[in-house]
C-alpha positions, 0 to 999 in steps of 0.5 A: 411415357412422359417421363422418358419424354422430360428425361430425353429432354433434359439430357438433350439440354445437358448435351447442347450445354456440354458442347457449348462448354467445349466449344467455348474453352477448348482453347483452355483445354487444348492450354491445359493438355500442352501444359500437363504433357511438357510437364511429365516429359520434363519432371521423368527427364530430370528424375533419370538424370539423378541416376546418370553415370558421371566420370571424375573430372582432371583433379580426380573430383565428381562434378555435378551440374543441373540439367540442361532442361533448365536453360532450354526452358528458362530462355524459352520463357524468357523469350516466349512470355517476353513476346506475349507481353510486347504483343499485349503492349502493342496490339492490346487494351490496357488491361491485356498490356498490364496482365502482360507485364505481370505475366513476364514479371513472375513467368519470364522472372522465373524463367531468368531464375532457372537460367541461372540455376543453370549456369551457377549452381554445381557441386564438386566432391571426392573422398575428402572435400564437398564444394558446392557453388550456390545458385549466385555462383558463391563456392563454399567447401566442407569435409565430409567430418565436418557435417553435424546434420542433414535433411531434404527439403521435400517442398523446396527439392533440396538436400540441407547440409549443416556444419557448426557453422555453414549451412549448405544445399544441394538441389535434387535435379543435379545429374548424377546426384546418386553418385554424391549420396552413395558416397555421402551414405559411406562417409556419414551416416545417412543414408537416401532411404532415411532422408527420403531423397526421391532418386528412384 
């Protein structure tokens, strides 16, 4: 009968110290959920979109451009972490006004970066040419003949192209991306499957 009594009582104890957890972090974990929800809806937005349909454009070439995720979400940052930092500038200690600006720096930078992967980075192609204009908005073209290697990048999201002299690459989160490796796989010989491009 004692041992039940300690046992009732030690998971008493477990109990309180569970809700105390809870009750100081819940605005961790309320943080925590918002963050993992935005981050599913955005990465199943951005993979439907490598098998949206495009259309040629007035000079018979696909053109593919980022996702408009990118730029509702880099000013989004920009202006949210913009906030925070003012806010921790002007109400807060020393402390929360440098954690601010740091915060702004590497969050609200990242923010700025996407925005202009947005705006910048597109590629044209049609049966004979591939121009790809870099995320600083440099356009460089090739031909299909000219490519000697391909290879995806899994940890940067990117298709690698490689010709005697260039080396080009194509982000994964283009719209329309499946378009540009159905006819990659007819005019090389690579194919998705062989470089584990993630279209599906």
């Amino acid at each position: 009968m004692g041992s039940i009594s300690l046992v009732l009582r030690q998971l008493y104890v477990y109990k309180v110290i569970l809700f105390k957890s809870l009750k100081m972090n819940w605005e961790r974990f309320l943080l925590y959920g918002i963050i993992s929800i935005v981050s599913t809806i955005f990465l199943a937005t951005l993979k439907g979109g490598h098998t949206q349909e495009i259309e040629t454009n007035v000079e018979g070439n696909f053109e593919l451009r980022m996702s408009k995720l990118y730029q509702f979400l880099g000013i989004g940052s920009v202006f949210l972490f913009g906030g925070f930092s003012i806010y921790g500038v002007l109400f807060g200690d020393k402390t929360d006004a440098v954690a601010a600006i740091i915060t702004f720096i590497f969050l609200g930078g990242l923010g700025a970066l996407m925005t202009i992967f947005y705006r910048n980075h597109k590629v044209w192609f049609n049966q004979q040419l591939i121009t790809i204009q870099n995320w600083r908005g440099k356009k460089t073209s090739i031909e299909w003949d000219d490519i000697i290697k391909m290879h995806f990048n899994h940890l940067g999201g990117y298709l690698k192209i490689e010709t005697k002299d260039k080396v080009l690459k194509i982000h994964q989160h283009l719209i329309g991306l499946k378009e540009f490796t159905d006819l990659m796989e007819k005019k090389t010989k690579w194919t998705a499957k062989k470089l584990r491009i993630p279209l599906d």
